[in-house]
Backbone as CSV, one residue per row, in Angstrom:
resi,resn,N_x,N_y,N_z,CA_x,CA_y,CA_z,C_x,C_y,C_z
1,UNK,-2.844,-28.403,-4.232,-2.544,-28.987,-5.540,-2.927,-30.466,-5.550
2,UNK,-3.492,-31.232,-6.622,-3.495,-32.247,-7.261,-2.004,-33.102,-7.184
3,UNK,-2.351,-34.260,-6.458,-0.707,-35.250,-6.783,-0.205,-34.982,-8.295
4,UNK,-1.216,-35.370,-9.111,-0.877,-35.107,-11.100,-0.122,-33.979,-11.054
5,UNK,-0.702,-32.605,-10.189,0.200,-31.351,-10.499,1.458,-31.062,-9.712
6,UNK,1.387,-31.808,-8.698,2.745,-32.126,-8.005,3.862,-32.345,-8.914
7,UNK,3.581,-33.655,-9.487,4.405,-34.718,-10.272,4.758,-33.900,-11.682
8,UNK,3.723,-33.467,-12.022,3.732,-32.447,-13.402,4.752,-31.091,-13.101
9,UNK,5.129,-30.614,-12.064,5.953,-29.462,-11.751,7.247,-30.075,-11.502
10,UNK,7.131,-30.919,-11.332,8.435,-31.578,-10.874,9.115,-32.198,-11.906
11,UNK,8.358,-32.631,-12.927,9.017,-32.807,-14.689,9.156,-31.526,-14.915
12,UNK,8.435,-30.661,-14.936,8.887,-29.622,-15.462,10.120,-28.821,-14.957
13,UNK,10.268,-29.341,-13.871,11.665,-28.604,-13.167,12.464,-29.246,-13.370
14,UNK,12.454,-30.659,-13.846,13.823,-31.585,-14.406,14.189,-31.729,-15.573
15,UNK,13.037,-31.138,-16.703,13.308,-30.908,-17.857,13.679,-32.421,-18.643
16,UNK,12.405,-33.362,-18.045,11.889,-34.539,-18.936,10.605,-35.156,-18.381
17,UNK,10.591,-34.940,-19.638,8.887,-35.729,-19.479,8.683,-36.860,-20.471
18,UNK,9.637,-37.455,-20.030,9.154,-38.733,-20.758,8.805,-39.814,-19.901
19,UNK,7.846,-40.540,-20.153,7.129,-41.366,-19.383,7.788,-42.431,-18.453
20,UNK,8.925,-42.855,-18.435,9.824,-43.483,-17.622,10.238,-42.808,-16.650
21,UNK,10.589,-41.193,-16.617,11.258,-40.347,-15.793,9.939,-39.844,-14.978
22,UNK,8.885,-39.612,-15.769,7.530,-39.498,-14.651,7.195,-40.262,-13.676
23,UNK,7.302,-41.789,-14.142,6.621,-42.462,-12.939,8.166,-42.528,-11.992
24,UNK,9.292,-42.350,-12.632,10.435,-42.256,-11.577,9.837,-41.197,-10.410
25,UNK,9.733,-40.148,-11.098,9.386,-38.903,-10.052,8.234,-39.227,-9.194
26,UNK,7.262,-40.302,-9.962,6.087,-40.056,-8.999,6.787,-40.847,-7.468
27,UNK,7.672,-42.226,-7.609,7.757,-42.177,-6.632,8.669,-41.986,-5.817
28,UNK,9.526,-40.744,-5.878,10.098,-39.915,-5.104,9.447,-38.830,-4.730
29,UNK,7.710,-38.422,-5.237,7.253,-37.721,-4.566,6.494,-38.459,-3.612
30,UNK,6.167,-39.488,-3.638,5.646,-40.513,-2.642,6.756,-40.659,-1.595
31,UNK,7.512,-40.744,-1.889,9.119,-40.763,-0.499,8.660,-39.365,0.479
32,UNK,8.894,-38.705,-0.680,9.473,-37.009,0.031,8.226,-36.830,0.757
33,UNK,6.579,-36.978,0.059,5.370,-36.743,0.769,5.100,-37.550,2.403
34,UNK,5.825,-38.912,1.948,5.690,-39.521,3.166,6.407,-39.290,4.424
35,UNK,7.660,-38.891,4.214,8.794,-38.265,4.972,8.281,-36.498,5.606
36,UNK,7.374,-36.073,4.971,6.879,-34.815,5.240,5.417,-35.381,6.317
37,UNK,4.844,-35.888,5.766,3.446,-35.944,6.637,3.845,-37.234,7.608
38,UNK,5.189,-37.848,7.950,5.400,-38.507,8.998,5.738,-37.750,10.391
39,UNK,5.756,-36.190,9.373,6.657,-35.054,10.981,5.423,-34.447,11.148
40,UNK,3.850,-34.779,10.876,2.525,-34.858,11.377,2.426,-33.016,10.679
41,UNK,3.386,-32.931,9.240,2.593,-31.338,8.871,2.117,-31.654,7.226
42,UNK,1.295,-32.142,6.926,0.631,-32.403,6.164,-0.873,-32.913,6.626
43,UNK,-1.289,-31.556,6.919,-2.549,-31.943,7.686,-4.316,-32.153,6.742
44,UNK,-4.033,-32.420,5.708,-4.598,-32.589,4.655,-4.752,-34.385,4.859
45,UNK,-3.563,-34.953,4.869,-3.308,-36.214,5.324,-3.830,-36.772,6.296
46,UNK,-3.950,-36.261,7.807,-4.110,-36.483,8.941,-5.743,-37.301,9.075
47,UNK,-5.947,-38.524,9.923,-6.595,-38.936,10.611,-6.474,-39.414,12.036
48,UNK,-7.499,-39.915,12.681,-7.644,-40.163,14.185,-8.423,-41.009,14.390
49,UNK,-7.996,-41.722,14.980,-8.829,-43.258,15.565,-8.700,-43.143,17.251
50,UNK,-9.489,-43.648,17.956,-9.754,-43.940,19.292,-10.417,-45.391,19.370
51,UNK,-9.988,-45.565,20.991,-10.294,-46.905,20.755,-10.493,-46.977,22.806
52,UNK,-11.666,-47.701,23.619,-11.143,-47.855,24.913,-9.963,-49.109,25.368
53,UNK,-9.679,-48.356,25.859,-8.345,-49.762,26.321,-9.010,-50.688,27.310
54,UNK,-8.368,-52.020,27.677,-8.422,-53.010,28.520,-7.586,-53.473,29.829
55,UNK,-7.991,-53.341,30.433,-7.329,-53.420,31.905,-6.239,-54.562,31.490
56,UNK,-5.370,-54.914,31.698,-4.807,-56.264,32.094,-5.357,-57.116,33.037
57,UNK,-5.043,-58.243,33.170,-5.174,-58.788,34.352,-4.094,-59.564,35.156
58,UNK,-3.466,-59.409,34.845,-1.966,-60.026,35.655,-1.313,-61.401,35.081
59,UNK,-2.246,-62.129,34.406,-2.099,-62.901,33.645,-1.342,-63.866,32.420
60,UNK,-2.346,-63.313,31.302,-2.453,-62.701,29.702,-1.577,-61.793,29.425
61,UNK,-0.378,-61.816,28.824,0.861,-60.994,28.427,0.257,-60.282,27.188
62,UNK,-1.254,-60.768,26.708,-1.901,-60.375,25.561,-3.084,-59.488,25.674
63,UNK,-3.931,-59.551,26.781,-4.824,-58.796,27.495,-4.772,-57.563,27.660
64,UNK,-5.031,-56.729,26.960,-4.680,-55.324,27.169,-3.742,-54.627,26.394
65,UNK,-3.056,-55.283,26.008,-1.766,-54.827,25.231,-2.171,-54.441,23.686
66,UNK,-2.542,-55.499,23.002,-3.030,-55.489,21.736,-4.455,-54.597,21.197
67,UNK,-3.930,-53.749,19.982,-4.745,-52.927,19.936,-4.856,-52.999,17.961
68,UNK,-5.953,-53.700,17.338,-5.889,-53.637,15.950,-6.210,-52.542,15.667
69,UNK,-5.681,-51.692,14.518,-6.301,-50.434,13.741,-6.887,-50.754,13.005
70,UNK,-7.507,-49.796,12.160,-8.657,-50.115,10.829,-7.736,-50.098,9.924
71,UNK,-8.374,-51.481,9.034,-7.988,-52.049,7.895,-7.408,-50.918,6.925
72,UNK,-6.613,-49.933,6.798,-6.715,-48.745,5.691,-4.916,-48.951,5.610
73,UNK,-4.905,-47.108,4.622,-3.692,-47.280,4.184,-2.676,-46.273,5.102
74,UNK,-3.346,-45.932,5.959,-2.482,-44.803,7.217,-1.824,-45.318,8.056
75,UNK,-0.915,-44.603,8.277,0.363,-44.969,8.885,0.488,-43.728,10.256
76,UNK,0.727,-44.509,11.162,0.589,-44.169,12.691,1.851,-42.930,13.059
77,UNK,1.910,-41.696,13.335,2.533,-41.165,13.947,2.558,-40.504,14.954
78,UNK,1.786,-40.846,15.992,1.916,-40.174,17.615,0.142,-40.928,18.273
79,UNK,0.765,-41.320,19.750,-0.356,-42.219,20.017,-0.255,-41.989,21.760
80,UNK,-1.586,-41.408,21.986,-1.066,-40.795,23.036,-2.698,-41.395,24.097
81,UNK,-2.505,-40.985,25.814,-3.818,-41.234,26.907,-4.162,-40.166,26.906
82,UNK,-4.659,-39.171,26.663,-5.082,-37.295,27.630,-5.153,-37.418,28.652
83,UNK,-5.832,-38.771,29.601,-6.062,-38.589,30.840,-4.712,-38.720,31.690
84,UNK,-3.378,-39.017,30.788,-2.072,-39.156,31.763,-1.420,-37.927,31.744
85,UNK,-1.998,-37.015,31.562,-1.782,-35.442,31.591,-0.126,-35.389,30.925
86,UNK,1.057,-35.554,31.569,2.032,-34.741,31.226,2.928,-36.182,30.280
87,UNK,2.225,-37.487,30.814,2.609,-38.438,30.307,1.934,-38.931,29.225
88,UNK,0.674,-38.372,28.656,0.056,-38.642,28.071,0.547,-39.363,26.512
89,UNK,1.620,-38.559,25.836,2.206,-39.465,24.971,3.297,-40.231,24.782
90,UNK,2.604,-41.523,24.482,3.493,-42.897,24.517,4.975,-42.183,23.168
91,UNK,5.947,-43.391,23.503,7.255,-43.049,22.902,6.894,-44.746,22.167
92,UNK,7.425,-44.117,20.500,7.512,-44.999,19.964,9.219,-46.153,19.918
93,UNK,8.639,-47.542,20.026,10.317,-47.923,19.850,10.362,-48.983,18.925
94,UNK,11.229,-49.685,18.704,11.650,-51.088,17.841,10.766,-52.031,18.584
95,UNK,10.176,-53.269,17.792,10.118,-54.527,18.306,11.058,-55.021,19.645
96,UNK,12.283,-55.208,19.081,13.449,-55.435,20.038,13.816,-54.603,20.947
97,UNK,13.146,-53.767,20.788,13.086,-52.673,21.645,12.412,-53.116,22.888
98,UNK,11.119,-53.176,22.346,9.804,-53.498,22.966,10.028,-54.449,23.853
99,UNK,10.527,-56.047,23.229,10.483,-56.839,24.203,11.760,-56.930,24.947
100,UNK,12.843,-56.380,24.978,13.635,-55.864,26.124,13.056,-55.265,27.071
101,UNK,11.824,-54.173,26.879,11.717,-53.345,27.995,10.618,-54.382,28.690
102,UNK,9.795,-55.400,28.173,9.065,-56.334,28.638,9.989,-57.190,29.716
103,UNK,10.772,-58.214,28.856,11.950,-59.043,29.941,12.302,-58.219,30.974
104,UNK,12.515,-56.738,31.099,13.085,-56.187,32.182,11.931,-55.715,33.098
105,UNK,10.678,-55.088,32.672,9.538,-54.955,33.374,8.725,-56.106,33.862
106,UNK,8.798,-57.252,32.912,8.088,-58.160,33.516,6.726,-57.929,32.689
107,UNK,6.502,-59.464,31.702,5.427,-59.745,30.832,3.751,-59.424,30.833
108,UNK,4.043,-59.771,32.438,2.134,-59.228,32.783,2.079,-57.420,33.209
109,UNK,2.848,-57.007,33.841,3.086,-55.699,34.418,1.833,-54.184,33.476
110,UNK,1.361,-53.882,34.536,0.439,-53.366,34.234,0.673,-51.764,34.998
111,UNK,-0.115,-50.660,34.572,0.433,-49.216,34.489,0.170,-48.627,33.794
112,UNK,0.879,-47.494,34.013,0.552,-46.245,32.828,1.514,-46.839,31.663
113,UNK,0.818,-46.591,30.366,1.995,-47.492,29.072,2.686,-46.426,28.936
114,UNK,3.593,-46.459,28.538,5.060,-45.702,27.821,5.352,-46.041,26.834
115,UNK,5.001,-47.072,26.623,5.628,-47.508,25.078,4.984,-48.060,24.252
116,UNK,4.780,-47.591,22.729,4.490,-48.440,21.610,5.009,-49.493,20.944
117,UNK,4.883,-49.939,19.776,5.324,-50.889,19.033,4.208,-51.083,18.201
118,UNK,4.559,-51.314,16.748,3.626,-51.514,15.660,4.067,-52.959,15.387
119,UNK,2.918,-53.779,15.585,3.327,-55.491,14.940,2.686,-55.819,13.587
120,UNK,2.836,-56.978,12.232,2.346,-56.712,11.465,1.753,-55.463,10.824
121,UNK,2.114,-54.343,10.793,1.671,-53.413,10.234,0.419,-52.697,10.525
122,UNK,-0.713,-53.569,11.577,-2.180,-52.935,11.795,-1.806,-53.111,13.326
123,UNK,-1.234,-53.731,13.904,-1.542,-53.968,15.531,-0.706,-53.101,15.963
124,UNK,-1.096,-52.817,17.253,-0.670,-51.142,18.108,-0.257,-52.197,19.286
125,UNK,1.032,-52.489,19.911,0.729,-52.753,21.182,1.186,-51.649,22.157
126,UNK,1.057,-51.987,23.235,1.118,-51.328,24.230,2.253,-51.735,25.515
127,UNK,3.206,-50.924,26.374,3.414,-51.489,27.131,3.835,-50.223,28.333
128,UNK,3.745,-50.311,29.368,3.083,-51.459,30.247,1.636,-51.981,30.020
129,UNK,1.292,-52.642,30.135,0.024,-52.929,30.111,-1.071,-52.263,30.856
130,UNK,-2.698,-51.392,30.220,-2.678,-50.744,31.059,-3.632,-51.445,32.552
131,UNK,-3.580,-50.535,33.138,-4.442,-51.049,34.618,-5.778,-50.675,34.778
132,UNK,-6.393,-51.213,35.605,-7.885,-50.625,36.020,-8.022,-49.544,36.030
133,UNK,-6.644,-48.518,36.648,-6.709,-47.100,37.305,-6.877,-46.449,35.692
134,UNK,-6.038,-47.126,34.425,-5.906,-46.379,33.353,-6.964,-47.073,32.446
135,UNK,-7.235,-47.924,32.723,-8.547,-48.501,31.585,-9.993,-49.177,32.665
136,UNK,-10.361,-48.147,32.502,-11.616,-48.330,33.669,-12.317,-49.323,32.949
137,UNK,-13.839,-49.297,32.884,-14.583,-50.431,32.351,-15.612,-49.868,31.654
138,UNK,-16.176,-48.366,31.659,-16.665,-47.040,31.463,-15.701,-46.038,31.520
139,UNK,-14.601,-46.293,30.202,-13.653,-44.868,30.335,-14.229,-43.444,30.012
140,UNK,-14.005,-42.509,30.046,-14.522,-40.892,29.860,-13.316,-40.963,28.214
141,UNK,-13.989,-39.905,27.402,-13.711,-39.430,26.008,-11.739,-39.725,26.512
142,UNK,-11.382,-38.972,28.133,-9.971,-38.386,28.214,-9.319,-39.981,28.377
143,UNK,-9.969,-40.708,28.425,-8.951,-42.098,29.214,-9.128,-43.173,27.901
144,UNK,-9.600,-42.611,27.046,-9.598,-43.698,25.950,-8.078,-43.153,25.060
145,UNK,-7.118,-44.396,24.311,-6.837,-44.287,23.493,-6.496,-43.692,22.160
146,UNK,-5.307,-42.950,22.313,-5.698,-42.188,20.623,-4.558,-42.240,19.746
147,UNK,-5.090,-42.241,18.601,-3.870,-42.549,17.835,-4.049,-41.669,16.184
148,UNK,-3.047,-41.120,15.931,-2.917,-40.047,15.148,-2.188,-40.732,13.927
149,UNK,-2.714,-40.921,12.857,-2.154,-40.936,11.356,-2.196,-40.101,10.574
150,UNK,-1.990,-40.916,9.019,-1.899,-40.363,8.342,-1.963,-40.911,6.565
151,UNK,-2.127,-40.380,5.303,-2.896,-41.501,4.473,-1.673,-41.815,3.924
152,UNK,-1.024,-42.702,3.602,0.432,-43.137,2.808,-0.148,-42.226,1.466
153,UNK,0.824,-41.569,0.936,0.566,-40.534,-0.192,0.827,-42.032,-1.408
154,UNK,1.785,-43.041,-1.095,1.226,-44.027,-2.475,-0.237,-44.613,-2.362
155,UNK,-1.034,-44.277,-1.693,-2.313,-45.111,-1.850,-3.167,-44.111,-2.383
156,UNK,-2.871,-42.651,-2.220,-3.591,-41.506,-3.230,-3.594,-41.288,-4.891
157,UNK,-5.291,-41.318,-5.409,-4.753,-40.978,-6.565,-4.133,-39.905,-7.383
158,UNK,-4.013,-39.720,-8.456,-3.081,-38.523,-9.209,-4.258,-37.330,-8.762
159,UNK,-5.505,-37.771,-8.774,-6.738,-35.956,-8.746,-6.954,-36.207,-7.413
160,UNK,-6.428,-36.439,-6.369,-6.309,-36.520,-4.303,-5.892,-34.933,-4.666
161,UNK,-6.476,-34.278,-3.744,-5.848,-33.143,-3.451,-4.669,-33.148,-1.909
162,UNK,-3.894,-32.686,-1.823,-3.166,-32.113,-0.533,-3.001,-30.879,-0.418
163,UNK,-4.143,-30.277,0.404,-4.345,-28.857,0.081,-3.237,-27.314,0.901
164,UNK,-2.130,-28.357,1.449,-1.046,-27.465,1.758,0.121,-27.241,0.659
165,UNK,-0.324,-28.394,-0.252,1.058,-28.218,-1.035,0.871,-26.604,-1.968
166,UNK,1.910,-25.960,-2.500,1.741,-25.141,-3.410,2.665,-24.854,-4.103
167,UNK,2.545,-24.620,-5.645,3.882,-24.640,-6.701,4.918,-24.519,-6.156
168,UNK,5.226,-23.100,-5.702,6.474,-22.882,-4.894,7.231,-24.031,-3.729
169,UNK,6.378,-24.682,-3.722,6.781,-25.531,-2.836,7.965,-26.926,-3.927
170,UNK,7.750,-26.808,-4.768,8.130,-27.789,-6.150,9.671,-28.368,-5.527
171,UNK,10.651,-27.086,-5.232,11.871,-26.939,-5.069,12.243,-28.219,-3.311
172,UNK,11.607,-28.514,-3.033,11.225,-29.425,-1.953,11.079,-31.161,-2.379
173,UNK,10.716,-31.155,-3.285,10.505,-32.467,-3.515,11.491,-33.015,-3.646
174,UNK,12.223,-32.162,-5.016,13.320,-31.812,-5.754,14.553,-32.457,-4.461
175,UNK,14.872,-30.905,-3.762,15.724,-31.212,-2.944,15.890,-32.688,-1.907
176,UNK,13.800,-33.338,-1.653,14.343,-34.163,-1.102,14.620,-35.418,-1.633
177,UNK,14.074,-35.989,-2.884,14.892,-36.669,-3.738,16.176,-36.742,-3.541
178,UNK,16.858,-35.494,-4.139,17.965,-35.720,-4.049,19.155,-36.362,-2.171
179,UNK,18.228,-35.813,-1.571,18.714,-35.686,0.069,18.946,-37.284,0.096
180,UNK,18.431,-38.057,-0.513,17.537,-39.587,-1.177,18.175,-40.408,-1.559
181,UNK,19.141,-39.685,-2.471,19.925,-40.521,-3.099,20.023,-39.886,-4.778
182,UNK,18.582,-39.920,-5.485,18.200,-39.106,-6.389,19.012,-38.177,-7.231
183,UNK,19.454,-38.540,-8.571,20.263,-37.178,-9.488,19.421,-37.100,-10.579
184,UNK,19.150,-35.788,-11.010,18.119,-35.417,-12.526,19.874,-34.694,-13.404
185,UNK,19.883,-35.293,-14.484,21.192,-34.879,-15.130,20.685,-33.198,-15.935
186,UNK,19.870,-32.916,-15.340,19.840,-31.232,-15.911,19.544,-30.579,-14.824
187,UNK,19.984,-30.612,-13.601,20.205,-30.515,-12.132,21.479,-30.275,-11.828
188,UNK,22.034,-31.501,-11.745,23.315,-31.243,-11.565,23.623,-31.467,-10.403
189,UNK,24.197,-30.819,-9.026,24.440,-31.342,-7.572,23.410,-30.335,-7.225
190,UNK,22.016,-30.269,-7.692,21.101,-29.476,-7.153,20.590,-29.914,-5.428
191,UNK,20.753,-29.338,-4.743,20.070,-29.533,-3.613,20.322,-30.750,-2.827
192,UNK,21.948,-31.206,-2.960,22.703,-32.397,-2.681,22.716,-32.710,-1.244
193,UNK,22.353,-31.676,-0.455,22.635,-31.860,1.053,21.532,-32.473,1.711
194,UNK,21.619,-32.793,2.730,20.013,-33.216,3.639,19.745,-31.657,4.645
195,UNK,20.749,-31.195,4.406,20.513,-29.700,5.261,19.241,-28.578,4.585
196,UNK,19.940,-28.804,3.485,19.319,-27.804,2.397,17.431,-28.651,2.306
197,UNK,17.656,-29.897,2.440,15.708,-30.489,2.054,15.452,-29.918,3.638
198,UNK,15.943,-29.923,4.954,15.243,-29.533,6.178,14.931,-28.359,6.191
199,UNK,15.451,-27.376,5.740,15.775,-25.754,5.309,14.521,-25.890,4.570
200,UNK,14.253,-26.648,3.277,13.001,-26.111,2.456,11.576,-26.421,3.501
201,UNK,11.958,-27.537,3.896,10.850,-27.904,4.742,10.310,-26.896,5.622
202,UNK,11.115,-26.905,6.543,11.226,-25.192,7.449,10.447,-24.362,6.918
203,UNK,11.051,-23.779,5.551,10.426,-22.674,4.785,8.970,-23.169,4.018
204,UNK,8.720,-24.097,4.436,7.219,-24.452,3.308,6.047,-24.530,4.456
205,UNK,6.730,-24.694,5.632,5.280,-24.348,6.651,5.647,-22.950,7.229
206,UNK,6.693,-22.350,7.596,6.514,-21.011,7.843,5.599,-20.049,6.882
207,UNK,5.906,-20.956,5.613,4.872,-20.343,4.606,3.538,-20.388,4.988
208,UNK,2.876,-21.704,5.243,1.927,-21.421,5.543,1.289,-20.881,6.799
209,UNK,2.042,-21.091,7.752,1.648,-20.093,8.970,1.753,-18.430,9.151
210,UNK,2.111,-17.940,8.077,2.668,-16.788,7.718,1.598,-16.577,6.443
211,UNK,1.607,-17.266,5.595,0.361,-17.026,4.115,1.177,-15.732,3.447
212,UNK,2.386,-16.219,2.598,3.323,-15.316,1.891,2.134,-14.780,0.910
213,UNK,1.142,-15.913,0.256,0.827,-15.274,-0.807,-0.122,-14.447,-0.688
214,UNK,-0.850,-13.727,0.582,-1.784,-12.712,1.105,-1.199,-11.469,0.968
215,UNK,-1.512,-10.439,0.498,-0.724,-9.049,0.248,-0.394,-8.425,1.505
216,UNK,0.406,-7.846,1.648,1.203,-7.511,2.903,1.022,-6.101,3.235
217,UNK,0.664,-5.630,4.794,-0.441,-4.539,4.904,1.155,-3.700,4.591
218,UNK,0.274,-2.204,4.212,1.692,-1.057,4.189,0.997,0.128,4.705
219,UNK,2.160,0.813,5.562,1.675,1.999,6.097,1.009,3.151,5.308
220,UNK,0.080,3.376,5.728,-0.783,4.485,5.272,-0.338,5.906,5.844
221,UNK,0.031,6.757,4.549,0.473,8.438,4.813,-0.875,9.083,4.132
222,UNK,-1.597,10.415,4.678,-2.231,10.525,4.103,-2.017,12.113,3.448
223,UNK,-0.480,12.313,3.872,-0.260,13.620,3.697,0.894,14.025,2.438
């Protein structure tokens, strides 16, 4: 579906369409979309950047660590090495996070990274910092960098397609609005819980891994 037909089902399920209550909805479908393709299943959304990393040098607390993304409107959710096999993906944490585990590791400290941190909004750092062993000088496809987004659904226009969404799916938005904070007064305590928006969620990719709307084989008698 079309964002326009998103937004358009979703007046129609609140029973106003008047132009104040539309752009309300549009951006609670921008919430609910973003909150959905942050749990990496809106794969319509999805991009990938790589990048080779930089050794540290024992130094430079900045050398290696810092990693700019491309200038766009995607937003980072899982950032991982392949070549650290079982360690391969980094754990995201807080700033304050970050530089606690620095003061306690020690500023130059170099290694396999474990940890992210997003600074200003485009920079990726890294920590530990990695090493020669993990950022060669000629890395292979497996020892480079990767990092998995996704397009912020407010930077899409109304005719963007997201080609997982589907009508039936309407009752989702709905619910997570409301999960939100969100009341439509011809609703009522519709879909008030945060249990009930994880439940639709659940049910909107089983949908598609399943493909409800494909006709369903039936046993053949021929007697």
């Amino acid at each position: 579906m079309r964002k326009s037909e998103i937004i358009d089902a979703v007046v129609e399920m609140v029973q106003d369409s008047s132009g104040p209550m539309r752009s309300n909805i549009g951006r609670w479908v921008n919430l609910v979309l973003d909150d959905i393709a942050s749990r990496g299943l809106l794969h319509s959304l999805q991009r990938e950047e790589r990048a080779a990393m930089i050794a540290g040098n024992g130094a430079d607390m900045n050398t290696g660590r810092n990693y700019d993304l491309n200038q766009d409107t995607d937003k980072v959710y899982k950032v991982f090495i392949p070549a650290l096999g079982s360690d391969a993906v980094l754990k995201k944490i807080s700033q304050d996070e970050f530089l606690t585990q620095m003061s306690i590791d020690g500023f130059v400290m170099t290694g396999k990274p474990r940890y992210y941190c997003l600074f200003g909004l485009k920079t990726l750092r890294l920590h530990p910092i990695p090493s020669l062993e993990v950022a060669p000088g000629a890395p292979t496809e497996l020892q480079k960098l990767y990092v998995w987004k996704y397009k912020d659904p407010s930077s899409l226009l109304e005719n963007d397609e997201i080609t997982e969404w589907q009508l039936k799916h309407t009752p989702c938005i709905v619910a997570g609005a409301y999960a939100y904070g969100a009341r439509f007064d011809a609703l009522g305590d519709y879909a008030s819980t945060k249990m009930e928006y994880e439940n639709l969620i659940v049910r909107m990719f089983h949908d598609q891994e399943s493909d409800l709307d494909l006709a369903h084989a039936t046993a053949y008698n021929d007697t």
